[in-house]
C-alpha positions as CSV (number, residue, x, y, z in Angstrom):
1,X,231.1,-24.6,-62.3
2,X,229.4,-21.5,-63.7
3,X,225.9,-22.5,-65.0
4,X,225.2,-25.7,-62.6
5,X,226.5,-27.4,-59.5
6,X,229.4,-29.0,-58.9
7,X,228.4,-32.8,-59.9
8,X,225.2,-32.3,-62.0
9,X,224.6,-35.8,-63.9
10,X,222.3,-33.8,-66.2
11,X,221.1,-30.9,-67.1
12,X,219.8,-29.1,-70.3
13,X,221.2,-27.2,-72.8
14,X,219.6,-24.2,-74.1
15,X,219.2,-21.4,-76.6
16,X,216.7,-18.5,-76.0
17,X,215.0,-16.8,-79.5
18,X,215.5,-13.6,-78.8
19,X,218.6,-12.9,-77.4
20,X,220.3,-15.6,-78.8
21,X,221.8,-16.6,-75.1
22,X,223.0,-20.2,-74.7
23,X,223.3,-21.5,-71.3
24,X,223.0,-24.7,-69.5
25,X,220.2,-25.3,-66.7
26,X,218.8,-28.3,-64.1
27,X,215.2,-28.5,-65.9
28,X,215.5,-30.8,-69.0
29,X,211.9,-29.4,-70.3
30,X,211.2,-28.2,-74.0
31,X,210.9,-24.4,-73.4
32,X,211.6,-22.4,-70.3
33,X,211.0,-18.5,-69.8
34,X,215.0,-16.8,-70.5
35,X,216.5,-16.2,-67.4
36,X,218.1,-13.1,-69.2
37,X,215.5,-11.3,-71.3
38,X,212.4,-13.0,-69.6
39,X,210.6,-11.3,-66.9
40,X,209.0,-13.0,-64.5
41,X,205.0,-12.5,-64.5
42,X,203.2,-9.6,-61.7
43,X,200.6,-11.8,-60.8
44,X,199.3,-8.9,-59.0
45,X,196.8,-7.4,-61.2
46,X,193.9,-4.8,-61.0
47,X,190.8,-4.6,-61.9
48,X,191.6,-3.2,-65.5
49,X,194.6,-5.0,-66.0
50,X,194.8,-8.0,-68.1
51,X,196.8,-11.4,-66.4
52,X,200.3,-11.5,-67.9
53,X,201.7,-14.4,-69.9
54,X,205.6,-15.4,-69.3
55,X,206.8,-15.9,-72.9
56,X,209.0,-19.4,-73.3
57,X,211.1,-18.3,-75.7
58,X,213.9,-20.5,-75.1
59,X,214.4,-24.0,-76.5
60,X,215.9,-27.2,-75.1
61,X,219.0,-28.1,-77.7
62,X,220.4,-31.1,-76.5
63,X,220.3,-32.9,-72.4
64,X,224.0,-33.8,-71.4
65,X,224.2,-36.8,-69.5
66,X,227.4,-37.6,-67.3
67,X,229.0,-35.6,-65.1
68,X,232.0,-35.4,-67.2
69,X,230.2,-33.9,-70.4
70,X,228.4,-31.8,-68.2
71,X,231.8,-30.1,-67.0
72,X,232.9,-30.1,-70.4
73,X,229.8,-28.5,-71.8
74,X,229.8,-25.7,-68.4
75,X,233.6,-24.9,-69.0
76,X,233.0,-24.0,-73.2
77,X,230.0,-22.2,-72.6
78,X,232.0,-20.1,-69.7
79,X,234.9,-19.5,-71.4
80,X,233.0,-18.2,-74.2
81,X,230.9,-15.9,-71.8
82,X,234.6,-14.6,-70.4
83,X,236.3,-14.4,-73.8
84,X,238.5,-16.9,-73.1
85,X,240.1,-15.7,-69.8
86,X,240.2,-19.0,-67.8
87,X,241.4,-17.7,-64.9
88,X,238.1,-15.7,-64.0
89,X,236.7,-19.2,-63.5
């Protein structure tokens, strides 16, 4: 599968703010930081530097349960990522 192993039972399915990116991931929590836009926090700060914040700008939209509707949900989100070309899969 493209966005989660082969024989995930559940999974989340989410939508980020501010790119508008959809996309399936393990963590079933109510926000996560976008694995697209997001940037990770430098926790190495100096002296005059301020401690950065990792924005959560993307919600949780549904969890699919079953590793058949979890298949089903990877496969439409991947051929709309590819434009419909199956074979790339």
């Amino acid at each position: 599968m493209y966005y989660v192993p082969d024989g995930t039972e559940m999974c989340g399915y989410y939508e980020c703010k501010e790119c508008g990116t959809r996309f399936l991931a393990l963590q079933t929590g109510p926000q996560l930081v976008c694995p697209y836009c997001g940037e990770e926090p430098d926790m190495e700060v100096g002296p005059d530097e301020e401690m950065p914040v990792a924005a959560e700008s993307v919600k949780l939209i549904q969890v699919v349960k079953g590793a058949e509707e979890v298949e089903r949900m990877d496969t439409l989100l991947s051929l709309a990522v590819t434009g419909g070309d199956y074979a790339w899969i």
